[in-house]
C-alpha positions in Angstrom: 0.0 0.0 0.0 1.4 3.6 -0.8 0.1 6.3 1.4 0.7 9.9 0.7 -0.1 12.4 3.9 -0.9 15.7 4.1 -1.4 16.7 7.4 -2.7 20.3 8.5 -2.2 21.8 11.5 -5.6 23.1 13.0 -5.3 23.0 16.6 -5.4 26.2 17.6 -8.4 27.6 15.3 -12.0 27.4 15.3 -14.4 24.8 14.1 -15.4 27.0 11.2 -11.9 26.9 9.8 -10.8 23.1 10.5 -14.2 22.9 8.3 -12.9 25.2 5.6 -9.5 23.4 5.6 -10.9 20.0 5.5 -13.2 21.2 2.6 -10.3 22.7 0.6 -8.0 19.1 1.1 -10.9 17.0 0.3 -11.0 19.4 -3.1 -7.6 18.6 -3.3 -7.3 15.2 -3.2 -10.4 14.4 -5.2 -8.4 16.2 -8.0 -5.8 14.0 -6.9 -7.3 11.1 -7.3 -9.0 12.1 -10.4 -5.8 12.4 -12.2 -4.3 9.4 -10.5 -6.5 7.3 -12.0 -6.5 9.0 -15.9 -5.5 6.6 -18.6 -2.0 6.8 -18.8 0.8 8.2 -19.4 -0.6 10.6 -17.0 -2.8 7.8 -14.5 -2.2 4.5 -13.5 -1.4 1.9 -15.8 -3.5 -0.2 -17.2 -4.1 -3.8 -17.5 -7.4 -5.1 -15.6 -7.7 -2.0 -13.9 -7.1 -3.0 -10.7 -4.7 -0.9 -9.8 -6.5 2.5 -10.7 -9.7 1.0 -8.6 -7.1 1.0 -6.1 -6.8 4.7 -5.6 -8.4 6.4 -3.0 -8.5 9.4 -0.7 -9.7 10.2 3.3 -9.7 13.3 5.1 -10.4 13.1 9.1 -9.6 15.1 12.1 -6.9 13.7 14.5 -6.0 15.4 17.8 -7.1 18.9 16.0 -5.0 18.1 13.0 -7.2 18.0 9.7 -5.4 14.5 7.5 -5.6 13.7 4.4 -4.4 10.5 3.1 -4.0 9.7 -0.2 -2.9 6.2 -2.7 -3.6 2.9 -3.1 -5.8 2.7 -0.3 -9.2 1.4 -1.5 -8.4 -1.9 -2.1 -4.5 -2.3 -1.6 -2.4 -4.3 -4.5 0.9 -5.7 -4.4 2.8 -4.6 -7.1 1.7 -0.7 -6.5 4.8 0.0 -5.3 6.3 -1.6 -8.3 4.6 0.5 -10.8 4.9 4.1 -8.8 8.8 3.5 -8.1 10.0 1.1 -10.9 12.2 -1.8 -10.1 15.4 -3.0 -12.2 12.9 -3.9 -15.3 10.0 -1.6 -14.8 10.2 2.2 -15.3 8.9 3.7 -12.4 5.4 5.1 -13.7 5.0 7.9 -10.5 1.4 8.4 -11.2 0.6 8.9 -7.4 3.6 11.5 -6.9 2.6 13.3 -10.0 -1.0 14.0 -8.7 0.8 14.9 -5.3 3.0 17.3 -6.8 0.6 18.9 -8.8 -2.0 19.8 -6.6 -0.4 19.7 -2.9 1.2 23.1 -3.7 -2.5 24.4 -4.2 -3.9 23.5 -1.1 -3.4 27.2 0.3 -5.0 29.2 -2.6 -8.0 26.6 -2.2 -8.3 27.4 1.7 -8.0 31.1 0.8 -11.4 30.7 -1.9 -13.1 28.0 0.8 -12.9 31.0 3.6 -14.0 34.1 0.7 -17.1 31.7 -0.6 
């Protein structure tokens, strides 16, 4: 299983903004997992599908901290790792790290519009 976490520290704020943030990263990863599971090159590749199915997303609140996990956590499969990272005779495909990449960094404009809206 390959889990990607964002955590976001929301302690010290009120309910009304852990809610805004948790709205924002559950925006964020369902764009996440939206790409993630694209045909490739830019998704998962493809064989039964199995792997894309595979993809999922959760945000929660732990000890004030809003989470958001993000991979093959739906129904885990063994050779995810395989496919994201490569091996000596399989390029690595990095469809979950792509998706990461991509959106993670927009995580504080989409707060920023969750709290105008």
């Amino acid at each position: 299983m390959i889990r990607l976490v964002r955590d976001v520290d929301t302690r010290d704020v009120t309910a009304e903004i852990r809610n805004v943030v948790s709205a924002a990263l559950d925006a964020v990863l369902a764009e996440m997992q939206r790409q993630a599971t694209d045909p490739p090159p830019v998704g998962a590749p493809r064989d039964t599908g199995t792997l894309a199915n595979s993809i999922g997303y959760m945000v929660s609140v732990e000890n004030g901290n809003v989470v958001g996990v993000f991979g093959t956590i739906v129904k885990p499969v063994h050779y995810d790792v395989y496919q994201e990272y490569g091996t000596r005779r399989i390029k690595p495909k990095a469809f979950l790290r792509r998706a990461w990449e991509r959106w993670i960094p927009q995580l504080p404009r989409l707060i920023s519009s969750f709290r105008e809206a």
